[in-house]
N, C-alpha and C positions, 0 to 999 in steps of 0.2 A: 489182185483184182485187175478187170483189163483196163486201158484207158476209154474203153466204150462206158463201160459202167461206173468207174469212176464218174466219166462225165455225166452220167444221169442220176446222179445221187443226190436226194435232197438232205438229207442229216450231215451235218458237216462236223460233227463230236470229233474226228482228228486231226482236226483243226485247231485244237485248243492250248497247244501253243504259241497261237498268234492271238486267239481269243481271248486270252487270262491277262496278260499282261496291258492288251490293249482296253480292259474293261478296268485294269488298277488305276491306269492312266487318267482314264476319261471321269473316274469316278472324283477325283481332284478337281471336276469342271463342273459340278451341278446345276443343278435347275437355276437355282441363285445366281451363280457366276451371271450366266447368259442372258436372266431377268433384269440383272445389272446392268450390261450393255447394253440394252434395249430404251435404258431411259437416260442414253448420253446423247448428245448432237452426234448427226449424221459423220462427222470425221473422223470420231470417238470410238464407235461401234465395234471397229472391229477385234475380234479375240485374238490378241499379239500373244497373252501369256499360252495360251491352248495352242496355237500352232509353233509356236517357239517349242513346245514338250514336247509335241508330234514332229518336228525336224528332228531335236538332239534324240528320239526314239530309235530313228532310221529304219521304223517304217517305210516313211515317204521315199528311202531308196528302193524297194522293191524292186523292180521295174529297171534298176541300172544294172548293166553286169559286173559281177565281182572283178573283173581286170581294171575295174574303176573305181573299189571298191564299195560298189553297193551291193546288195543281199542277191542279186540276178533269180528272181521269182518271177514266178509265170503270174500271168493277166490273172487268172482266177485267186490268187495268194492275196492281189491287189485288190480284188473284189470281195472278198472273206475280211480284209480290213475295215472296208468303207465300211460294210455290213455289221460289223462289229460296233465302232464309232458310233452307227447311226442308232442303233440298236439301245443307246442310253441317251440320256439326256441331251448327248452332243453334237454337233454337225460340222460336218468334213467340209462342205464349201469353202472355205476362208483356205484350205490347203491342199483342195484335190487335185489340183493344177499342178501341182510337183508332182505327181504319177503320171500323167498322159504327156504334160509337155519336155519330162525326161526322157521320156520311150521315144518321145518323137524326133527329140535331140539324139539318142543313142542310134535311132536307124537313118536318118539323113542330116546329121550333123557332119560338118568335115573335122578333118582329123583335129585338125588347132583348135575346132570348137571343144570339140568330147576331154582334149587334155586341159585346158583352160576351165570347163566348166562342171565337168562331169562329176567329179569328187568333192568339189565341194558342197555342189548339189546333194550328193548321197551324207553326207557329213553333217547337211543342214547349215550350213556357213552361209549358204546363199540360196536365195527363196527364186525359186521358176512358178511362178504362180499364174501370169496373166498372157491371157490373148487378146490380142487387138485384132476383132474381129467385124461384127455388126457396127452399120452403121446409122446414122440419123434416119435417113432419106427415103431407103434401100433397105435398111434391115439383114437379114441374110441372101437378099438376091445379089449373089456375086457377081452376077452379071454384068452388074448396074453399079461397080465398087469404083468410087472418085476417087478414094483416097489413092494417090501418085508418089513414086517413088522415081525420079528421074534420075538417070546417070548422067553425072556432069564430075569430068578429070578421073581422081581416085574416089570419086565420094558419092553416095545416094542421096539426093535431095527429095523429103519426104514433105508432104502437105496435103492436107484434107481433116479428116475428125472421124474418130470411133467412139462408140456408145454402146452402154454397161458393159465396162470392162471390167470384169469380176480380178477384185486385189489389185488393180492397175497400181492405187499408192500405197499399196504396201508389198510391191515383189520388187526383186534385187534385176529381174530380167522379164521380160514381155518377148512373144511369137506377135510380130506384126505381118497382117497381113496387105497387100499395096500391090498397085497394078504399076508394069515397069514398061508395059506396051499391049495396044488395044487388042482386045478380042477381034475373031473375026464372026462372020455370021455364021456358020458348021460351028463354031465355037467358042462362044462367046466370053467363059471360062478364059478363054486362053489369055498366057500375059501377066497372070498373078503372080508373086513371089513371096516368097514367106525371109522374114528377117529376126533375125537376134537382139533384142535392142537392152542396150545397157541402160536401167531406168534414172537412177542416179547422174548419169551424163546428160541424158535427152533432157529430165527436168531443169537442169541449168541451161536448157539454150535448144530453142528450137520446139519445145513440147509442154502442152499444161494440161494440168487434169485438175478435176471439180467435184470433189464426193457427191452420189446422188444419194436422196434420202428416200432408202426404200424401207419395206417390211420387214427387211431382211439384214443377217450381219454378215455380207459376202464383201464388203469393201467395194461393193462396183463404183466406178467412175466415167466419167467423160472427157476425153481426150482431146484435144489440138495440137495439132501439127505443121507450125509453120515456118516453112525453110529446116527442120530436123536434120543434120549431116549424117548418115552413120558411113561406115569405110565398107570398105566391095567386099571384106571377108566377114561382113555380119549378114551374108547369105545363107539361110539355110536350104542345105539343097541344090539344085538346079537353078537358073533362071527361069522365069515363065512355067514352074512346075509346080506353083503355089494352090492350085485346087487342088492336083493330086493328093499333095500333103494334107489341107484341111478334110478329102475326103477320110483320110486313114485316121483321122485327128477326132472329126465327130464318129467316128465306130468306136473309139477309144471312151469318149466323154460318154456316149451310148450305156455302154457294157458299166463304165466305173457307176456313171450314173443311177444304171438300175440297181448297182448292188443298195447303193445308198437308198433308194427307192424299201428295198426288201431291208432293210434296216430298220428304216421308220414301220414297217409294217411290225416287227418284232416288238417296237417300242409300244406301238399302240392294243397289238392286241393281248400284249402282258400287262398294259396298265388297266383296257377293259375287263379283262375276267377277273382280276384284280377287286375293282372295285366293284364288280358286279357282287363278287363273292359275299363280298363285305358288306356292301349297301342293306340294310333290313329296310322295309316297307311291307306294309300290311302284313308285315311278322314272320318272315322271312326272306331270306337275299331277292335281290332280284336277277338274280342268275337261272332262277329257275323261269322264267319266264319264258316261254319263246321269242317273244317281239323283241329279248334282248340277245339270245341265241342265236337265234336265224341268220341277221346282219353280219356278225362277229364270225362264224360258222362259213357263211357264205364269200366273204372275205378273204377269208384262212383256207380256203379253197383256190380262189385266185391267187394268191402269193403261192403258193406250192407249184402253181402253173407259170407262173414268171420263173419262178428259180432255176426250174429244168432247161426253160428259156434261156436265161442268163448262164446258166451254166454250159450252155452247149456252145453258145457263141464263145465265149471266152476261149473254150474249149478247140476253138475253132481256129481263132486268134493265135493260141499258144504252138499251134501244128504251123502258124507260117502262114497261113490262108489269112485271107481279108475275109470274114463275116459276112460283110453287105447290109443287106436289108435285114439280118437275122438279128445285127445290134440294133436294128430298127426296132424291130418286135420287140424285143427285151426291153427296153426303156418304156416304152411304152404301155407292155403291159405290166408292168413292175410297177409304174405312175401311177396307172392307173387301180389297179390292186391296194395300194398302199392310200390313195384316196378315198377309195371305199374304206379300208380300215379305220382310216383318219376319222371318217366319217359316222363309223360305227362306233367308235372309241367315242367321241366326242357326244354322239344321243345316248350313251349307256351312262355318263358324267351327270348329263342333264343339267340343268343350272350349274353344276359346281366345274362345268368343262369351260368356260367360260373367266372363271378364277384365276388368274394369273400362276400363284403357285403351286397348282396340279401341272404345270406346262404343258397342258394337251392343246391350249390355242395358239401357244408356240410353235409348237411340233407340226403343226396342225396347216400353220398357215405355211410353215417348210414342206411340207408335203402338197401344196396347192403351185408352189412356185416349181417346182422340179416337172410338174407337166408342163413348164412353160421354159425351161432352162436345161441346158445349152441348147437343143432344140425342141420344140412343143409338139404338142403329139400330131398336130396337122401337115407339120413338115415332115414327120414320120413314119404316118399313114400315106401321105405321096410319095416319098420314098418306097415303102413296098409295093404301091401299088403302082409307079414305072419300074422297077428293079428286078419287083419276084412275080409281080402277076401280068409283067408286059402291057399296061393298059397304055391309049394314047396320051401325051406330054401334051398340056396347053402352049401354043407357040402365037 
């Protein structure tokens, strides 16, 4: 088959080598497990045993190449993952972060970082889970990024504050993002730097983080940074080349994102025909119904149209090219497909969607957050629309 048609394939049944085992995996994490989490305090929350099975799985090496020894699989191998995970009970958040911020250490990491870090990462020894990215004030306008990383002798003097850093107190390493010198006006971007940061060191001195209590079990946190030393060799990259990086970093979260996106659609609309089947009222299923068809039907239409989406970008990705606004589409419409399903899933329940252990308002409320995480669909939609349709930029 060529890799044209490969890439527009929607049945992914040869993929079930990666399917099978990661569906044995997840099925050890039920509804239960994650109902559990949900009623401990905000520090408690997160799922260490679930993402402890998915490192020693080496899964989460995908994405690294076998010279290091991870599994060196293409973007879409990593995306058939999330999909899978998402696809039951379970959610990738708490570990997604070791696929994109490895790729991102494998292509602009220096060489001391990739041998120092690289196999352990694939090994699962050591968790790459967190970006210190968004902040208080500013949000994603990098424009507008206080947080400072001054050089002073051998060492970067970092200070400012980042906010919801997803896993910040539970990864072994964080991608910080810090401006090391001012933008100018043609480019305001300019000047960011992406860093390495060893979290276990920064939290002894110099860095504090605060679980915040969200909906959600992603471990986000909120960071301070003051006076934080790291050394000149916890550069990732270039100096001053720190958008570049985050641009290639949200196409990455883009693409993983929607698979997980087309995941939850999987979950959902195998729980609604499901229960639809099953459901009797006025003495027979209510499956037969249109008003329960139609939504579900119409749903299951939109995910078949993300997929081809996601699968092209990745697709795209895997040739060496940057995507662009294509990971844009994809997330987005992926979000947004898996929304509606959410949505359909949850009036075909009717009162019982509501119930805690059906976990469709679990799932439910995971699929409300992912149009808003890593980036929401308004950042996404402005993205294609200065990228792919040329429209004018607000200055």
């Amino acid at each position: 088959m060529s890799d044209a048609l490969l890439m527009m394939r929607i049945d992914d049944d040869d993929y079930d080598e990666f399917r099978d085992p990661l569906k044995a995996l997840c099925e050890g994490f039920p509804g239960a497990y994650w109902r559990a989490l949900e009623d401990k305090p905000a520090d408690q929350r997160y799922p260490s045993e679930f993402v402890d099975a998915l490192m020693v799985s080496g899964f989460l090496g995908a994405l690294i190449p076998e010279e290091f020894d991870g599994a060196g699989l293409s973007l879409r191998i990593a995306a058939i993952i999330l999909e899978t995970i998402h696809s039951t009970s379970c959610n990738a958040g708490a570990a997604i972060g070791q696929l994109y911020l490895s790729d991102i250490l494998v292509r602009h990491g220096s060489d001391a970082q990739k041998q120092k870090y690289l196999r352990a990462i694939a090994a699962g020894e050591v968790r790459f889970l967190a970006s210190a990215i968004t902040e208080t004030e500013t949000g994603n306008d990098l424009a507008e990024m206080a947080t400072t990383a001054a050089k002073n002798g051998d060492v970067y003097v970092v200070n400012g504050a980042k906010q919801w850093v997803n896993n910040a107190l539970h990864s072994d390493l964080m991608l910080l993002l810090a401006r090391t010198s001012p933008g100018t006006p043609d480019n305001p971007t300019a000047g960011l730097t992406a860093f390495l940061v060893d979290m276990k060191t920064a939290l002894n001195g110099g860095m504090s983080g605060q679980a915040i209590d969200s909906m959600n079990n992603d471990g986000a946190g909120d960071l301070v940074f003051d006076g934080l030393e790291l050394p000149l060799d916890a550069v990732i990259g270039e100096v001053g080349k720190g958008y570049d990086y985050y641009r290639e970093l949200a196409q990455l979260e883009c693409i993983l994102y929607a698979a997980c996106a087309t995941g939850d659609s999987a979950f959902f609309s195998e729980h609604a025909v499901t229960y639809a089947n099953e459901r009797i009222v006025f003495g027979r299923p209510i499956s037969y119904n249109q008003g329960i068809q139609f939504p579900i039907s119409k749903a299951y239409i939109e995910v078949q149209g993300a997929k081809l989406i996601g699968n092209k970008a990745a697709a795209v990705y895997d040739s060496g090219q940057q995507p662009g606004p294509l990971a844009s589409m994809a997330k987005h419409v992926a979000c947004e497909a898996a929304w509606q399903m959410a949505d359909a899933c949850f009036t075909t329940h009717g009162g019982f969607a509501f119930a805690r252990e059906y976990d469709i308002e679990r799932k439910w409320r995971d699929a409300r957050v992912m149009q808003m995480t890593p980036q929401g669909s308004t950042a996404l939609l402005t993205d294609i629309a200065l990228n792919d349709l040329a429209m004018p930029q607000l200055t």
